[in-house]
Each structure stands twice: as C-alpha cells, then as structure tokens.
DOTOR-904882 format. One record per atom (N, C-alpha, C): z, y, x; residue in three letters; residue number from 0. Coordinates in Angstrom, 2 decimals. Last residue first. Layout:
REM DOTOR-904882
+---------+---------+---------+------+-----+
|      pz |      py |      px | type | seq |
+---------+---------+---------+------+-----+
|       Z |       Y |       X |  ALA | NUM |
...
+---------+---------+---------+------+-----+
REM end
This chain:
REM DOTOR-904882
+---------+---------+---------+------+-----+
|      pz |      py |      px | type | seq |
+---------+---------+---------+------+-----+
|   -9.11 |  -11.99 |   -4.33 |  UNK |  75 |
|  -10.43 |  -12.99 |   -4.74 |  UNK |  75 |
|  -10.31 |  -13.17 |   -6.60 |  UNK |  75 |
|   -6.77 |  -10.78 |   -3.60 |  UNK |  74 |
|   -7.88 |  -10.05 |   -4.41 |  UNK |  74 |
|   -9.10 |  -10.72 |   -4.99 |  UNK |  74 |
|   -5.10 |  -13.05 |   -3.14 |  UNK |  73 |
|   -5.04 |  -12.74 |   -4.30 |  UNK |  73 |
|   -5.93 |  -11.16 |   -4.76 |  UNK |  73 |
|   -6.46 |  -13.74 |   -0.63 |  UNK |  72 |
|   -6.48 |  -14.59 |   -2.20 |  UNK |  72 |
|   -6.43 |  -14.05 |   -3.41 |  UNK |  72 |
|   -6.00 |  -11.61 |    0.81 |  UNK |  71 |
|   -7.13 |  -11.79 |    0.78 |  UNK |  71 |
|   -7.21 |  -12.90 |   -0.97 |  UNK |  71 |
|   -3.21 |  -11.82 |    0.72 |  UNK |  70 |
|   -3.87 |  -10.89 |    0.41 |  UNK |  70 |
|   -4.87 |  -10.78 |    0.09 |  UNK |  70 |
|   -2.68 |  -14.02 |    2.00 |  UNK |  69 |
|   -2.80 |  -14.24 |    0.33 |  UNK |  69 |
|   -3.05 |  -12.54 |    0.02 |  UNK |  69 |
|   -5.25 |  -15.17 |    4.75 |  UNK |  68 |
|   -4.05 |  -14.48 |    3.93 |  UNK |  68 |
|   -3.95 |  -14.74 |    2.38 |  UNK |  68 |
|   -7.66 |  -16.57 |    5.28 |  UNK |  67 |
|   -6.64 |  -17.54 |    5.23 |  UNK |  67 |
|   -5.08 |  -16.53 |    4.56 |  UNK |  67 |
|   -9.89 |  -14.70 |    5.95 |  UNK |  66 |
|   -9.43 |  -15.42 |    4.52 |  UNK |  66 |
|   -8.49 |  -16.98 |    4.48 |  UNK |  66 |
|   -7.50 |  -12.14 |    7.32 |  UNK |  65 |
|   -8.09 |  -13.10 |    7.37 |  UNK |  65 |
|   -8.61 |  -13.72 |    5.77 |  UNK |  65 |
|   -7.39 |   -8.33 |    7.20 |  UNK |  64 |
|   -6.64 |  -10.01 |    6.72 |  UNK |  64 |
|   -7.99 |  -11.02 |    6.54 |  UNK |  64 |
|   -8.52 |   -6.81 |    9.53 |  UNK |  63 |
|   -7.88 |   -6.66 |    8.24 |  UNK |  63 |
|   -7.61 |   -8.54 |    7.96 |  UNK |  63 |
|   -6.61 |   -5.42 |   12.12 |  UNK |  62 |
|   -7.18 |   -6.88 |   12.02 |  UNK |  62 |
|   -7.06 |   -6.27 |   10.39 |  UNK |  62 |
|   -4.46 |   -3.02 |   13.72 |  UNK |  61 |
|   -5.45 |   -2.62 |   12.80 |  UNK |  61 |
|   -6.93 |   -3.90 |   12.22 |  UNK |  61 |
|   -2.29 |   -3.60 |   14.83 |  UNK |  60 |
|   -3.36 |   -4.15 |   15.36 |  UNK |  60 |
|   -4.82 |   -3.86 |   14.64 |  UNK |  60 |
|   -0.24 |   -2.74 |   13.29 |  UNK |  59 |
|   -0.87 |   -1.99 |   14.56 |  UNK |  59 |
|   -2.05 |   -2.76 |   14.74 |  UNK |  59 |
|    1.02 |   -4.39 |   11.06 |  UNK |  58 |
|   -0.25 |   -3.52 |   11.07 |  UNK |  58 |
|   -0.63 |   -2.46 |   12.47 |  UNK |  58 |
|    1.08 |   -7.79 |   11.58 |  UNK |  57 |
|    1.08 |   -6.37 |   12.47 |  UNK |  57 |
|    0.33 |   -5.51 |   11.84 |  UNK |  57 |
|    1.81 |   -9.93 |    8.98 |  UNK |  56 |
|    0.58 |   -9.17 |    9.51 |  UNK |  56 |
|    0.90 |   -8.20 |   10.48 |  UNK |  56 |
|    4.29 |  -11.89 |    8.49 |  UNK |  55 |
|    3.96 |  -10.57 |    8.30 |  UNK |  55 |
|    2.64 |  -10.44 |    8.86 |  UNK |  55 |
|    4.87 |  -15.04 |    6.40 |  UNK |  54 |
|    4.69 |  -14.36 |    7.62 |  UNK |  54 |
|    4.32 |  -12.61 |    7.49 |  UNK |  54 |
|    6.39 |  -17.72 |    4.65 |  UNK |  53 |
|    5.99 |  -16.40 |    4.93 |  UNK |  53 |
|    6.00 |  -15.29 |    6.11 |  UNK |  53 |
|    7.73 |  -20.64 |    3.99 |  UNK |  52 |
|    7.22 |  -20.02 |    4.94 |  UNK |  52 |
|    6.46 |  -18.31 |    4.79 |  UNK |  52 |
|   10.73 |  -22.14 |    2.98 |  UNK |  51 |
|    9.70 |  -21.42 |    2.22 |  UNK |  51 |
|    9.10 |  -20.39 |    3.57 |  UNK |  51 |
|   12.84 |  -23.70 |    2.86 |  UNK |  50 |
|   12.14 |  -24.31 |    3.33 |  UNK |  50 |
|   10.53 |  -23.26 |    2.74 |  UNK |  50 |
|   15.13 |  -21.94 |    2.58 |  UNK |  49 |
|   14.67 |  -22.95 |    1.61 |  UNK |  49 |
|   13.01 |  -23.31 |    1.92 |  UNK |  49 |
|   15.04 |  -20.73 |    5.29 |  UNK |  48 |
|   16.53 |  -21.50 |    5.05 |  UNK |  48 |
|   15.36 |  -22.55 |    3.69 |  UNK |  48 |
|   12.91 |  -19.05 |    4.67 |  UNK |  47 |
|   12.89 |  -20.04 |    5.73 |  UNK |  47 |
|   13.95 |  -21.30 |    5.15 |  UNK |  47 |
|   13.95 |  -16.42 |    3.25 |  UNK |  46 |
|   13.20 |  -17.83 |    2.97 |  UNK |  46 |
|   12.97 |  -18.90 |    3.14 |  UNK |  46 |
|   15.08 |  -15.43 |    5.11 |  UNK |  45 |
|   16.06 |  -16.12 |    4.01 |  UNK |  45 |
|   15.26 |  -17.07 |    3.08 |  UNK |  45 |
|   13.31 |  -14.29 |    6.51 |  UNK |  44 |
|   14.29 |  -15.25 |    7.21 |  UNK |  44 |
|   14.97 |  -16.10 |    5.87 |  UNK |  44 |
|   11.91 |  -13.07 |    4.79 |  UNK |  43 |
|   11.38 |  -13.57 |    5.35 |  UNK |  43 |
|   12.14 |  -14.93 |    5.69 |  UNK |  43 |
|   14.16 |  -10.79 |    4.29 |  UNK |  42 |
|   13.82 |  -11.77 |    3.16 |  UNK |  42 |
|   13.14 |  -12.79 |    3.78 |  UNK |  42 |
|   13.96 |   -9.40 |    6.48 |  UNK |  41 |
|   15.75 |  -10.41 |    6.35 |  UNK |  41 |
|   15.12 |  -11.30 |    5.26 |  UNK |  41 |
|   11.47 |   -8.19 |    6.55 |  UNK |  40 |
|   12.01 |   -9.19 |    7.16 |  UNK |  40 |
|   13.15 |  -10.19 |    6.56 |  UNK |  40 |
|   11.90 |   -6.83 |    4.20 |  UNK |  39 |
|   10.98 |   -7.69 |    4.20 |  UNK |  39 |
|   11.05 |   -8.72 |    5.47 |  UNK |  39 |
|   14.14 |   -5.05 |    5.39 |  UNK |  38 |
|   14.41 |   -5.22 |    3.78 |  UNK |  38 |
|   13.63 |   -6.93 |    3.46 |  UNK |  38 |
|   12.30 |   -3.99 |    6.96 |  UNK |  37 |
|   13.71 |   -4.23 |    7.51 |  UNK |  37 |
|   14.11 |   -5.11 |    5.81 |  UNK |  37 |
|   10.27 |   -2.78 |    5.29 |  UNK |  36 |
|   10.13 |   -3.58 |    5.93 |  UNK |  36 |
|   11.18 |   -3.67 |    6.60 |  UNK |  36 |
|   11.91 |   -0.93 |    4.13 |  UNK |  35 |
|   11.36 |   -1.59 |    3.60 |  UNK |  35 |
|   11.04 |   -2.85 |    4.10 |  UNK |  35 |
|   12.77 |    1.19 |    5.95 |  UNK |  34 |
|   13.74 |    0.37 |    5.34 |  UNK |  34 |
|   13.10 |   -0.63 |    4.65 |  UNK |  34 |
|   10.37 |    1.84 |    6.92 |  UNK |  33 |
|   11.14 |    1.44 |    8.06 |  UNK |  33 |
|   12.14 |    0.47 |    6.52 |  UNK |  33 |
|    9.56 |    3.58 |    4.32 |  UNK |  32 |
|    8.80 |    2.11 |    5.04 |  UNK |  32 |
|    9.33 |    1.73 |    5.69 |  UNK |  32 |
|   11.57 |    5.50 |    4.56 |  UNK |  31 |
|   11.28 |    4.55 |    3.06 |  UNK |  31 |
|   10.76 |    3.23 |    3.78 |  UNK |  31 |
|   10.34 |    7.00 |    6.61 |  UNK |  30 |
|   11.95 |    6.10 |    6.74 |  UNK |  30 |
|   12.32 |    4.95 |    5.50 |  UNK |  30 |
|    8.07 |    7.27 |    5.59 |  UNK |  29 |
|    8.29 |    6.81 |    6.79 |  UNK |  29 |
|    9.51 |    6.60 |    6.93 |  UNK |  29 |
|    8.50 |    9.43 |    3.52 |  UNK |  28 |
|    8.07 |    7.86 |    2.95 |  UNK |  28 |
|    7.94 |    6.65 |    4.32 |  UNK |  28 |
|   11.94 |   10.66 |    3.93 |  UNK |  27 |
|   10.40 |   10.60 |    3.41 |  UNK |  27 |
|   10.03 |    8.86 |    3.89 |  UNK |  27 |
|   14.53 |    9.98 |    2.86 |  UNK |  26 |
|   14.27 |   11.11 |    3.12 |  UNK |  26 |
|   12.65 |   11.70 |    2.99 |  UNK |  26 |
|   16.17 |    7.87 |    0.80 |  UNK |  25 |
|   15.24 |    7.96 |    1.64 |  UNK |  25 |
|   14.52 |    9.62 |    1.61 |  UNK |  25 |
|   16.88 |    7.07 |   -1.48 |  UNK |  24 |
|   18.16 |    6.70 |   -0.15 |  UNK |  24 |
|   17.59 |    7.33 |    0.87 |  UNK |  24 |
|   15.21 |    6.98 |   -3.33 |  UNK |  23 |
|   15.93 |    8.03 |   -3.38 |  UNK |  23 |
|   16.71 |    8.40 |   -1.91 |  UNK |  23 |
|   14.55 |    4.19 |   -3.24 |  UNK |  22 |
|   13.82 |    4.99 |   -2.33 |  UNK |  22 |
|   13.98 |    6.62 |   -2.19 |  UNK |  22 |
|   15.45 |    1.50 |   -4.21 |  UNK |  21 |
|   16.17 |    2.86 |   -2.49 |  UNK |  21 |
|   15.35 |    3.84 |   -2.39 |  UNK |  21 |
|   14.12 |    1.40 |   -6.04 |  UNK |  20 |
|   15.44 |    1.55 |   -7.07 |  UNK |  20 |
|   16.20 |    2.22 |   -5.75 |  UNK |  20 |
|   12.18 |   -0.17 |   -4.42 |  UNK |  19 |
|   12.02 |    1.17 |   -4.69 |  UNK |  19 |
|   12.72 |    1.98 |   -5.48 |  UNK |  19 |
|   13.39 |   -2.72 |   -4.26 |  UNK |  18 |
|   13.08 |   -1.77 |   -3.17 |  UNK |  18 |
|   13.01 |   -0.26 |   -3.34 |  UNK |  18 |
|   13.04 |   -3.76 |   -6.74 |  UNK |  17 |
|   14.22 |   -3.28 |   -6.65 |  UNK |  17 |
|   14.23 |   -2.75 |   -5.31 |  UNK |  17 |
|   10.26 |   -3.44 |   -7.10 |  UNK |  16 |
|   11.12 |   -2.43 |   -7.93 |  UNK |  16 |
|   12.23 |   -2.57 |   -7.58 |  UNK |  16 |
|    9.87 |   -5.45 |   -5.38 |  UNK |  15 |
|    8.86 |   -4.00 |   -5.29 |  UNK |  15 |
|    9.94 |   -3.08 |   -6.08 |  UNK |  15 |
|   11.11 |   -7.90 |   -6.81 |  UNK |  14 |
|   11.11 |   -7.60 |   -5.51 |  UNK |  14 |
|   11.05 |   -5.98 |   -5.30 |  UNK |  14 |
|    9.78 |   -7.97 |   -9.35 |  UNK |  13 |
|   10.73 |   -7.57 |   -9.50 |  UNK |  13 |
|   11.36 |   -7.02 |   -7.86 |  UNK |  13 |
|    6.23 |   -6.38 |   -9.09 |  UNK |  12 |
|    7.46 |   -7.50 |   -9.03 |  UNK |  12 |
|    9.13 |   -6.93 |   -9.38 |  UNK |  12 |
|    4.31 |   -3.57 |  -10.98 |  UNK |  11 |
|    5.41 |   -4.14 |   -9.64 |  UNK |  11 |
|    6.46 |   -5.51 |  -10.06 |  UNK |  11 |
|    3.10 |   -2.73 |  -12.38 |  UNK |  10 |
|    2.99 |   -3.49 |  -12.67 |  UNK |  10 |
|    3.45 |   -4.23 |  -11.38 |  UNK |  10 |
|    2.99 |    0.47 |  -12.94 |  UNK |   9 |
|    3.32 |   -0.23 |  -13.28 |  UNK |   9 |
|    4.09 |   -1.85 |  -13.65 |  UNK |   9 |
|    3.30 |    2.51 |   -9.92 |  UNK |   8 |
|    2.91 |    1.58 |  -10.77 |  UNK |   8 |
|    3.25 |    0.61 |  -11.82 |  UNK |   8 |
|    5.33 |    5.33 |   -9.00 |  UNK |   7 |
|    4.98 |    3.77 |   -9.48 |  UNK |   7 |
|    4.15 |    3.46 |  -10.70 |  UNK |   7 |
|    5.07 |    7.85 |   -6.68 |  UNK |   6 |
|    4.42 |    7.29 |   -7.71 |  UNK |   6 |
|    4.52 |    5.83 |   -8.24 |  UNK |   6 |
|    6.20 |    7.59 |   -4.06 |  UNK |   5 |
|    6.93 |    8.04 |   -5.35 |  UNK |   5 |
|    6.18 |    8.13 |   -6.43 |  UNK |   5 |
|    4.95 |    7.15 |   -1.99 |  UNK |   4 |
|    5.88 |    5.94 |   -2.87 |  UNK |   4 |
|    6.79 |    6.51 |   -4.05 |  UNK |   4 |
|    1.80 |    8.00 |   -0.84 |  UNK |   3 |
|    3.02 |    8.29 |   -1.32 |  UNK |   3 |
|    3.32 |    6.91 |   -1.97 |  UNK |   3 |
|   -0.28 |    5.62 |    1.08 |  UNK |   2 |
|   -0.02 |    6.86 |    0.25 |  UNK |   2 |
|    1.51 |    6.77 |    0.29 |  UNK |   2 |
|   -0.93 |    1.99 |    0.75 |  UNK |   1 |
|   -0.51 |    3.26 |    1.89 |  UNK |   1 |
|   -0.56 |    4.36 |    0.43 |  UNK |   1 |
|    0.00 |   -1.17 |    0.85 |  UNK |   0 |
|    0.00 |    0.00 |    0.00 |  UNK |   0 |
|    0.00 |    1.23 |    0.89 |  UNK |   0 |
+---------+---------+---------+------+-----+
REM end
C-alpha cells in the first residue's frame, strides 16, 4: 500500500484495522510504517510457533513479486 494511511478503505481484514485503530499513536505515516511492520514481524514469528509459514519481501530491493507471491495470487 503506498500513499497516506489516513484514508481507509473499506474493505480491510480484521488484522489492517486493528493496526490502524495505532495509527493516531503515530506522528506521520513513516513512523506509522516502522510500527507496522515491527507489528508484521512479531506476527510472522508467532505464526511459525503454529506451524504457519509467511515471509516478507524487502522492499529496498525494489524486485516486484514473483509469481510464486500471494500478492501476485491474489491479484490474479
């Protein structure tokens, strides 16, 4: 998602909305994203424990997503 985060969409997970239930906590949308993804890690890990795999993408590397992502799936 790039742009502002103070516009919502509708049609956000429950995940997405309770991220963005911080985003008052947050000064601008670059400390919003730092917490976010800090937020998307620990979930990552806590997945693991139930045997549930999920990975991140670097966005430095500026790669757009393979068609092995579910990014890519779930625009198909």
């Amino acid at each position: 998602m790039s742009g502002s985060y103070n516009e919502k969409r509708e049609s956000y997970g429950l995940l997405m909305n309770r991220l963005l239930g911080e985003r008052d906590l947050s000064t601008t949308d670059e400390e919003f994203r730092a917490y976010a993804m800090e937020e998307v890690r620990k979930f990552i890990v806590e997945l693991r424990e139930l045997n549930i795999e999920l990975t991140l993408r670097p966005n430095y590397l500026d790669i757009s997503p393979s068609h092995y992502s579910s990014s890519e799936k779930l625009e198909s």
